[in-house]
Every structure is written in C-alpha cells, then in structure tokens.
C-alpha positions as CSV (number, residue, x, y, z in Angstrom):
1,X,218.4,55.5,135.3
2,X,216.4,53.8,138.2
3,X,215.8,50.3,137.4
4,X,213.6,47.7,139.2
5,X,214.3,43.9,138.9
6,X,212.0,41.4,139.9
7,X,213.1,38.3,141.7
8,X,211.8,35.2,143.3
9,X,212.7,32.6,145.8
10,X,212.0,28.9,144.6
11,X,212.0,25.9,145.6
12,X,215.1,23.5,144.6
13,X,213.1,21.5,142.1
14,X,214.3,18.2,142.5
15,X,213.9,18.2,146.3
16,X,210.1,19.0,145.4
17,X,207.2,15.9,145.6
18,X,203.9,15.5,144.0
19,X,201.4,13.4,146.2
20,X,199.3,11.9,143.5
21,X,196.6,10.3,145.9
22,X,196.2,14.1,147.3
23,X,196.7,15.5,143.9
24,X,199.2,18.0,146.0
25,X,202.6,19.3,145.8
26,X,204.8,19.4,149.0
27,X,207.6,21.8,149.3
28,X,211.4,21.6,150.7
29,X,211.3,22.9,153.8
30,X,214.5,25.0,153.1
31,X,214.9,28.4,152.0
32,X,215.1,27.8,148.5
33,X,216.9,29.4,146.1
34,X,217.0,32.6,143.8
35,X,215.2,32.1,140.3
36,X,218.2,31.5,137.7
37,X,216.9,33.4,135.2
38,X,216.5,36.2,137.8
39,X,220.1,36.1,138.1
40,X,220.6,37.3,134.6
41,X,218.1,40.4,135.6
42,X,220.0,41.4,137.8
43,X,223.5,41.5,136.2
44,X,221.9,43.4,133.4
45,X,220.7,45.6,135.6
46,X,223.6,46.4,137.3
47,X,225.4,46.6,134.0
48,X,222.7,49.2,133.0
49,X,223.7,50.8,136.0
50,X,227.4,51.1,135.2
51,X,226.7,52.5,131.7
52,X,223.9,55.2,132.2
53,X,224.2,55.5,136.4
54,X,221.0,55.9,138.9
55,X,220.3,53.0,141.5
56,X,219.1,49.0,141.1
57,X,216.1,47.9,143.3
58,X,215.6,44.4,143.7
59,X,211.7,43.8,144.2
60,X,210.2,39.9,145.3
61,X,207.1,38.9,146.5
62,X,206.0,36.1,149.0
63,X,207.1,35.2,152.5
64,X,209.9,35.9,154.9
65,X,211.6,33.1,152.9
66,X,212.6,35.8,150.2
67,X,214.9,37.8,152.3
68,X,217.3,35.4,151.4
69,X,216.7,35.8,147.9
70,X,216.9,39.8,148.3
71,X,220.1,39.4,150.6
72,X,221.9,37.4,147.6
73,X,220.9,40.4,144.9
74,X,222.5,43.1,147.5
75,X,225.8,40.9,147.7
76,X,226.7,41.4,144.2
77,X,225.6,45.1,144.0
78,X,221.6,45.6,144.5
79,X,221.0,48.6,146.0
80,X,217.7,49.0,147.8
81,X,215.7,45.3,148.5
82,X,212.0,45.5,149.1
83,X,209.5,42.7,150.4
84,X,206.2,42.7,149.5
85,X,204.6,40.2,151.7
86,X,201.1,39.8,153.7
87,X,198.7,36.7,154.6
88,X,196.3,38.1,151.9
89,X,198.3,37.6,149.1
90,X,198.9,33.7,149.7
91,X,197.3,31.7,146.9
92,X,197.7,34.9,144.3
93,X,198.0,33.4,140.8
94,X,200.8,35.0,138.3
95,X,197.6,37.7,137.1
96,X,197.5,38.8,141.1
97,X,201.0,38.7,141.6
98,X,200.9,41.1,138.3
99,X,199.0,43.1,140.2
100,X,200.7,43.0,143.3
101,X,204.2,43.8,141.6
102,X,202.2,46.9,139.5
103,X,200.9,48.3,142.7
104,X,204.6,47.8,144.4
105,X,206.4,49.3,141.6
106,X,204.0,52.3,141.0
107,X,204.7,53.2,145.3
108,X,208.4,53.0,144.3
109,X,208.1,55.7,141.8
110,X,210.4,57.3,139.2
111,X,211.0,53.8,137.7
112,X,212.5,53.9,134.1
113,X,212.7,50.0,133.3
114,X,211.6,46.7,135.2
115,X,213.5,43.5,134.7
116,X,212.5,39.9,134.7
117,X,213.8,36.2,134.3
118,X,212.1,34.9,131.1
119,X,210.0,32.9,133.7
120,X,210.3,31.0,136.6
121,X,211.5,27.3,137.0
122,X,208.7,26.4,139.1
123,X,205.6,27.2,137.2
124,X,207.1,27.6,134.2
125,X,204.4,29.8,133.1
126,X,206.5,33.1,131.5
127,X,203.1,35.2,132.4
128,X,204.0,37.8,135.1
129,X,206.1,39.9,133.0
130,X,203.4,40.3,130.4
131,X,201.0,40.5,132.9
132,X,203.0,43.3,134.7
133,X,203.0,45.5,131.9
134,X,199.7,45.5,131.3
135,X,198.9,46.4,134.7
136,X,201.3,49.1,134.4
137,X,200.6,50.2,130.9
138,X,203.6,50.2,129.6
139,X,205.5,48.7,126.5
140,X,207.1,44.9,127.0
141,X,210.1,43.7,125.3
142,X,210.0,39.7,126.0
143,X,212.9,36.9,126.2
144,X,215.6,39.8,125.3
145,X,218.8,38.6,124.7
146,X,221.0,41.7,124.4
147,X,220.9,45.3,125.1
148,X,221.7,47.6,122.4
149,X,221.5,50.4,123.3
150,X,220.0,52.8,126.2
151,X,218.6,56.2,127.6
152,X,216.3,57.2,130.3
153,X,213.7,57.6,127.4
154,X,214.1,55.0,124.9
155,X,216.0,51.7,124.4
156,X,216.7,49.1,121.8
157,X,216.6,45.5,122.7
158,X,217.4,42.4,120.5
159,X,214.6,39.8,121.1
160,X,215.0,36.3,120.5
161,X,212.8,35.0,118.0
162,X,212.3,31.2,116.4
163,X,214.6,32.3,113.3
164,X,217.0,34.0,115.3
165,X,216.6,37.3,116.8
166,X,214.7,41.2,116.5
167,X,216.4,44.7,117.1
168,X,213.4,46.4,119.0
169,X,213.3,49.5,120.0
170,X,211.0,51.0,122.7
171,X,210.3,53.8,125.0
172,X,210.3,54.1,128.6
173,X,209.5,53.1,131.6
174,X,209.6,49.5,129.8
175,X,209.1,46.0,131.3
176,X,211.6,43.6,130.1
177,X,212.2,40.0,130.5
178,X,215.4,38.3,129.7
179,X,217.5,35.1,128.6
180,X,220.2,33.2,129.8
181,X,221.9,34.4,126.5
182,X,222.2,38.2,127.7
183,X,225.1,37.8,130.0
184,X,227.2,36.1,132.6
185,X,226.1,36.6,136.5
186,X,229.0,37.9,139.0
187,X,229.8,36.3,141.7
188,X,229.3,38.1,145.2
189,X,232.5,39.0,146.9
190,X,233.4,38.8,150.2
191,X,232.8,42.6,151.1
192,X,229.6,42.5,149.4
193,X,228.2,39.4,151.2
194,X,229.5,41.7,154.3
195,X,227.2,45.2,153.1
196,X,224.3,42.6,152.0
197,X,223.8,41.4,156.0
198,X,224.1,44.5,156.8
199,X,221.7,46.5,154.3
200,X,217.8,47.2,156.1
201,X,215.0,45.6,154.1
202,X,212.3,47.6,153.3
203,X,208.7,45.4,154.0
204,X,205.7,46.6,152.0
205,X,202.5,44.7,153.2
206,X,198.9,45.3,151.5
207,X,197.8,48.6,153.0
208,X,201.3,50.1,152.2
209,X,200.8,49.4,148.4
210,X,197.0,49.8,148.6
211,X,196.3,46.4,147.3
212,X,192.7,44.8,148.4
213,X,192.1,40.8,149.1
214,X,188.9,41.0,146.7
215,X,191.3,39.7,143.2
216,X,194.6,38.5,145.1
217,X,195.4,35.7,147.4
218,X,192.6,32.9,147.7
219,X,190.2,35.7,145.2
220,X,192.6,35.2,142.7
221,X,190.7,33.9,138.9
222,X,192.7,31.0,139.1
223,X,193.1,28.1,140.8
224,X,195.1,24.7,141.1
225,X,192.4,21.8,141.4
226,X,195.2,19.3,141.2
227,X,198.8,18.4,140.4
228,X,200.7,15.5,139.3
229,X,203.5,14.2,138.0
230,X,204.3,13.9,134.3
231,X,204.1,10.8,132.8
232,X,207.4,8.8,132.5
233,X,208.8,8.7,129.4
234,X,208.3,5.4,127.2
235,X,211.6,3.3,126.7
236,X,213.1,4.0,123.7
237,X,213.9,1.2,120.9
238,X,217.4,-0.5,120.2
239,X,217.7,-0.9,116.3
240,X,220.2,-3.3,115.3
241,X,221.4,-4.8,112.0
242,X,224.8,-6.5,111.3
243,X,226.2,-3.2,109.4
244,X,225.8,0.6,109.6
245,X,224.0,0.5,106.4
246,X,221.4,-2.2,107.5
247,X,220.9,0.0,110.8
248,X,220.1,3.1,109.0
249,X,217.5,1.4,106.5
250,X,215.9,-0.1,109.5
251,X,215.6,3.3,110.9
252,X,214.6,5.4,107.8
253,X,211.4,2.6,107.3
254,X,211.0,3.0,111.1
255,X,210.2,6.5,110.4
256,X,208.3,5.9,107.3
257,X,205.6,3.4,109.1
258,X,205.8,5.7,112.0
259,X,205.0,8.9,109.1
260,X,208.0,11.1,110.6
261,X,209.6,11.2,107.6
C-alpha cells in the first residue's frame, strides 16, 4: 500500500502584507511553515501505513524553501521526500501545479492513493486535489473525514457533507483530500528529527518529470492582476434597554426592519 501525500510550505499568514498602492503581496522572508491541513495527510497516511504496510512518500512543489517542509514529514515517519522544483514552474496556478503534481506522481509509479489537506491556508482555493485527479484520471473522494475501511484496490471513506457526512466507497489509485476532523497529528520525536536530517532528498526538476513551460509557470491560464486586503469589518451595534425583555424586543424588530427574520 504505497501512498503519496502532498504537502506545501506556506507562509505564516499573519506575518504576510498586501501593498494596496502596488496591488501586491509581499512574503515573510522566513521559511514558512508546513500547510496544517497537510499535517492531517500525513498522519493518515502513516496510519494507512500501519494498518495495510507499504511505504509513505511525501511529495511538495516550489522552491528550496520546501525542504524544510519535507524534512518535518520525515521526522514523524515519512519515508521517501521528493522536490519538485525548477525556474519554469514559478508563477504555475493550482491547474499547473495539478499538472505538475500528475506528471511527478505518474514518475513515482505504483501509487495506490494520493493525499491532500482540504486546501491550503494561503489561497484558500481547495482546487489542486480536484484538479490532480483529473490529470491523473482517477476517482476523488473530497474533504474526507474518516477512513473506513481499506485495500490496495478499494476503500471506503466518510465524506463530510452540509447535513453531516457520506460513507463512500471507491477504487484505487484514488486522490483524497482531508479534514481536520480525521485525526490527531504526532509529534516528531527526538530520533526521528535525528533520521529526518539525515534522510537524502530526492530533486525532480522539469525534464526529469517531462513537464514543458508552454501551460506552467508564467504560461499558466491564470493570472493574479491584483491583490488586496479585505475590507474591515463594520462596527457592530450595542442594543440596550433597561431589562432583558426590552433588549430582546429591540433586537427581534432590529431583525424585522433589517428582513433577517
């Protein structure tokens, strides 16, 4: 049971500015830090790999910054790290880093499932793991929250839903991405942190995953024309009244005039 699970190094989001005159963002200058939700991905993969046995590869994209982020997957039990990095793919949207990751995952070979955060805290966007399976054609099991049950064939997955939650089941190899909700990540321990400095990182760059600059990188379909900062949010209003009673009728016809109730 050979599983892949997909990690990336972001920024610390609150050390992150927007330059509204520029319409830019600027970055931390630090290394960042590992995608929480990738955390999860990971400790479900190495639970996977507890049950049902084979190896866990932790797979990331982008610069020399994400050696860090591959170093920390190793520490609490990863155990191959690859880096997919080359100046062409700077600028790729999530559909190009789709198709990056495809391209990466199908030179890895003999894959049986692929494991993602739900999304990642800096774009927010949720796209790439979609996007992945398409590119690899296989089935995709979104925002899972528990594993059910598993084979190197065929799994069943409980995916959250707005009413509560679906048993799916699906053959694979599979792409799956994942909640908070599915488990608790382990800590590294001291011998781990030890193997993790010690463990080579493989470094895939374009030619080696036979990826072309024409639909990655600056070619990608998308592109940012300009970023800002949300809006802040309105003050709210103080209702008062001399009793609790009073209050709350003030606040159901505050509702009423405003039609949210």
């Amino acid at each position: 049971m050979n599983t892949v699970v997909l990690i990336k190094q972001v920024p610390e989001i609150e050390l992150v500015r927007v330059d509204e005159a520029a319409g830019s963002v600027t970055l931390p200058s630090g290394p960042g830090i590992v995608n929480p939700f990738d955390e999860y991905a990971i400790e479900e993969a190495l639970k996977i790999r507890e049950s049902n046995g084979g190896k866990v590869i932790a797979l990331t994209l982008g610069s020399d910054r994400g050696v860090s982020a591959l170093r920390q997957a190793l520490s609490v039990g990863v155990d191959e790290a690859i880096l997919v990095t080359d100046e062409t793919f700077v600028g790729s949207d999530q559909m190009a880093t789709a198709k990056i990751l495809a391209a990466a995952i199908n030179k890895i070979g003999e894959v049986n499932l692929v494991l993602a955060g739900k999304q990642a805290i800096d774009d927010d966007a949720a796209v790439v793991p979609a996007a992945l399976a398409a590119n690899l054609d296989w089935p995709q099991v979104l925002f899972v929250r528990k594993t059910e049950s598993i084979s190197d064939s065929e799994a069943i997955f409980q995916r959250v839903t707005e009413d509560g939650y679906d048993s799916v089941a699906t053959a694979l190899p599979a792409v799956v991405s994942v909640v908070k909700e599915i488990n608790e990540p382990r800590l590294p321990s001291l011998k781990g942190k030890m193997k993790a400095k010690k463990t080579k990182i493989e470094t895939w760059a374009a030619s080696d995953i036979g990826i072309s600059a024409a639909t990655v990188g600056a070619n990608s379909p998308t592109k940012t024309l300009k970023a800002a900062a949300p809006p802040p949010r309105q003050q709210g209003e103080l209702i008062e009244g001399e009793t609790p009673d009073e209050i709350a009728a003030k606040l159901v016809q505050k509702l009423r005039d405003d039609q949210a109730i």
